[in-house]
C-alpha positions in Angstrom: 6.5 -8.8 -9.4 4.7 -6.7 -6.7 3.6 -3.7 -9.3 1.2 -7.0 -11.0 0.0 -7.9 -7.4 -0.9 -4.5 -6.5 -2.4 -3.7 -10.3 -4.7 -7.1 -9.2 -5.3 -6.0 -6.5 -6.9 -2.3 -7.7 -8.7 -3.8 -10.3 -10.2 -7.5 -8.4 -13.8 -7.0 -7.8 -13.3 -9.6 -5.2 -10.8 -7.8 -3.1 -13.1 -4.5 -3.8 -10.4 -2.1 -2.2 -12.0 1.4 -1.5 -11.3 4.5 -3.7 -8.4 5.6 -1.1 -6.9 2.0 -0.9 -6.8 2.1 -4.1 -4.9 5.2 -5.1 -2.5 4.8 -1.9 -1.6 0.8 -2.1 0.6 2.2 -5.5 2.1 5.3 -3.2 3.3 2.6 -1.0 4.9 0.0 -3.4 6.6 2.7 -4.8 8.5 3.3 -1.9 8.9 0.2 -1.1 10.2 -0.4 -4.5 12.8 2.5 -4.0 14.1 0.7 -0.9 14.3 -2.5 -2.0 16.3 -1.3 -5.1 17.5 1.7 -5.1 21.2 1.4 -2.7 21.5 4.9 -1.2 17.3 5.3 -0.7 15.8 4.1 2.5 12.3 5.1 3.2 12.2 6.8 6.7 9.6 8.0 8.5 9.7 11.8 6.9 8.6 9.9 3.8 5.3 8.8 4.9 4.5 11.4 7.7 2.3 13.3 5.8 0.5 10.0 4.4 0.0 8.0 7.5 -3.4 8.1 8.1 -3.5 7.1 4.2 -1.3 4.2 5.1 -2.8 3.5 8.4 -6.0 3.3 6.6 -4.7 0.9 3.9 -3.2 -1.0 6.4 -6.5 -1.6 8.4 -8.8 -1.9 5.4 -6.3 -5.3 4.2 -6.5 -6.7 7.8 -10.3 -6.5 8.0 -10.5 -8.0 3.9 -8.3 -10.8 5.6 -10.3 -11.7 8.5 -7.3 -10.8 10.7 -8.9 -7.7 12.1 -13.3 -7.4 12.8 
């Protein structure tokens, strides 16, 4: 289930996710979650306007932890 990934992932000293990443990763899996279960729900761009530098930051924090992104 994603909700044990992303609890890993908060709490993996390896990973070491920054305070924001931390509190935001769960934001975003619950919306994800809504989408993916809930019929009538799809998350839309209203959703996460006022969060996007939150999610763009998240975002670029996982690509640099990958190597994807220096």
């Amino acid at each position: 289930m994603l909700e044990a990934i992303v609890k890993n992932a908060q709490g993996n000293p390896t990973l070491n996710l920054g305070r924001n990443a931390r509190k935001s990763v769960e934001t975003y899996r619950e919306l994800g979650n809504y989408s993916a279960h809930k019929i009538t729900y799809t998350c839309k761009r209203e959703c996460i306007k006022e969060k996007i530098d939150d999610y763009r930051a998240l975002i670029d924090e996982l690509l640099h932890k990958a190597g994807i992104k220096t």
